[in-house]
TIKOLTOR-846885 format. One record per residue (C-alpha): x, y, z negated; residue in three letters. Coordinates in pm, whole numbers, padded with zeros to 5 digits, always signed. Layout:
XYZala ...
END
This chain:
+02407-04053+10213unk +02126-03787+10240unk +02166-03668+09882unk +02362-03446+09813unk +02410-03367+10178unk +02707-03563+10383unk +02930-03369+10539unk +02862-03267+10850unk +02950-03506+11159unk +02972-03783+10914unk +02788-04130+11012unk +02674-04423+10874unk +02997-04606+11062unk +03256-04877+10892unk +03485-04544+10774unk +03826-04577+10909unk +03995-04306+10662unk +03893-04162+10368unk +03536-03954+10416unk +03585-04035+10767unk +03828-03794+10841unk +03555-03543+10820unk +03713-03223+10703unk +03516-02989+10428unk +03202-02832+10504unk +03086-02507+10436unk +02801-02569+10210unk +02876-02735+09951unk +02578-02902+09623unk +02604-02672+09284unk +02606-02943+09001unk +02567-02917+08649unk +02815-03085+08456unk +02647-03331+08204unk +02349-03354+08414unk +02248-03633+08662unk +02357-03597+09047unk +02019-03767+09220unk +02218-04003+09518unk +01957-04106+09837unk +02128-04324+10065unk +01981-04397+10409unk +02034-04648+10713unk +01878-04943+10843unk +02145-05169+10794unk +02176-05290+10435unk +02371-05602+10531unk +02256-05811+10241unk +02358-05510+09969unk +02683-05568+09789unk +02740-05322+09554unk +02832-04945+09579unk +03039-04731+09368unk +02977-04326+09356unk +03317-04115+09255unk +03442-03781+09235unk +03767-03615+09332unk +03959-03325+09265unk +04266-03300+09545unk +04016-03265+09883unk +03907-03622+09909unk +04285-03784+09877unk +04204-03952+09564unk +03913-04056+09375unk +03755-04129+09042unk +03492-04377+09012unk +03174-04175+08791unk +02947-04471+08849unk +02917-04894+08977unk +02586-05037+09114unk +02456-05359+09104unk +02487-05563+09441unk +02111-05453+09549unk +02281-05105+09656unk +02251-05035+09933unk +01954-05233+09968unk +01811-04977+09699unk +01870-04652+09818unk +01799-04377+09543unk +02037-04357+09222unk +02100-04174+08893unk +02468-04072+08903unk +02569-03907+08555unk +02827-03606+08603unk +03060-03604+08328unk +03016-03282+08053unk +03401-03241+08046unk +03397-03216+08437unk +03651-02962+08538unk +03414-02649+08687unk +03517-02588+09073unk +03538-02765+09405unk +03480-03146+09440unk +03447-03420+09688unk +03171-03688+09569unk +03146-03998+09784unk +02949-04287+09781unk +03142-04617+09887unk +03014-05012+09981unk +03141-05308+10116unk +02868-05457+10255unk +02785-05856+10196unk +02689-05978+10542unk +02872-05790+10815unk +03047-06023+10991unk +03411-05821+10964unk +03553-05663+10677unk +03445-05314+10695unk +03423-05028+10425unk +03166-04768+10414unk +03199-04443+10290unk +03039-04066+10280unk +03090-03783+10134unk +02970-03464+10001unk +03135-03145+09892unk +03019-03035+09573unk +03092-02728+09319unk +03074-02848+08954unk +02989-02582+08700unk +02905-02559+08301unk +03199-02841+08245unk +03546-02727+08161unk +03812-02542+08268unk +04121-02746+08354unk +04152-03085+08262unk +04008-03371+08469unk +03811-03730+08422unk +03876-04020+08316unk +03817-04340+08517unk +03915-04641+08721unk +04024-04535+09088unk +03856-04594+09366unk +03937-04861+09509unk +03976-04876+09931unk +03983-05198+10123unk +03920-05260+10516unk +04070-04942+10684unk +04409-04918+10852unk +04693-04971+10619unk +04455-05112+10366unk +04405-05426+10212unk +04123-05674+10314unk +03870-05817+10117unk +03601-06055+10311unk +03436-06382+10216unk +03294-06570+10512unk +03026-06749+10321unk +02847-06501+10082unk +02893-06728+09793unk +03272-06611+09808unk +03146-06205+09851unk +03361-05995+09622unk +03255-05678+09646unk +03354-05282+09493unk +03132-05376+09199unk +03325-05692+09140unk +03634-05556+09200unk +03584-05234+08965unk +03479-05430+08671unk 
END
């Protein structure tokens, strides 16, 4: 992800934890609640798309919201439109961008993320939303489909 910026000494790896393990950076995206976050994702690698989901969290990256699904073109298209809530709590946020890609040859789970500060939402509350869900890391269940006609992906799996 190249928009907002990734946090630093993130790559575009399978993740093995949550945003990596990359800790917070130091400069983190201002975002206007109610407005749209502009998402560019980059890498060579599209692996026949699959579907990504975007989603926001609140406790440091431990937990996440999902804000918004893609079709199974992403990440095959690489620029996207994500809509931050109006009732967004104002303050500190982790917003990552997550795919399970179609044609890898071994489960794996991608996943970056950017630290963001939402402001003009509100104060207190928090979002409504399915949770993320995680698949393919350690401790994590597995979801792969040797022949792509089997391919469930996030978007699937969110729906």
């Amino acid at each position: 992800m190249t928009s907002p910026p990734s946090r630093p000494g993130t790559t575009n790896s399978p993740a093995q934890s949550l945003c990596q393990g990359v800790p917070a950076g130091s400069s983190p995206t201002t975002v206007q609640a109610g407005s749209p976050l502009q998402v560019s994702i980059s890498g060579e690698a599209v692996h026949g798309g699959g579907g990504c989901l975007f989603s926001i969290s609140y406790d440091g990256g431990n937990s996440f919201t999902v804000l918004s699904v893609t079709d199974k073109q992403c990440p095959i298209q690489r620029s996207f439109s994500v809509q931050i809530p109006a009732n967004a709590p104002n303050g500190k946020a982790v917003f990552a961008w997550s795919w399970i890609p179609v044609l890898s040859g071994q489960p794996e789970y991608y996943m970056n993320c950017a630290d963001i500060v939402i402001s003009g939402g509100s104060t207190g509350g928090s979002i409504a939303g399915p949770s993320m869900p995680i698949y393919n890391m350690p401790g994590a269940p597995t979801v792969y489909a040797v022949e792509t006609k089997n391919f469930i992906g996030l978007s699937d799996i969110i729906k």
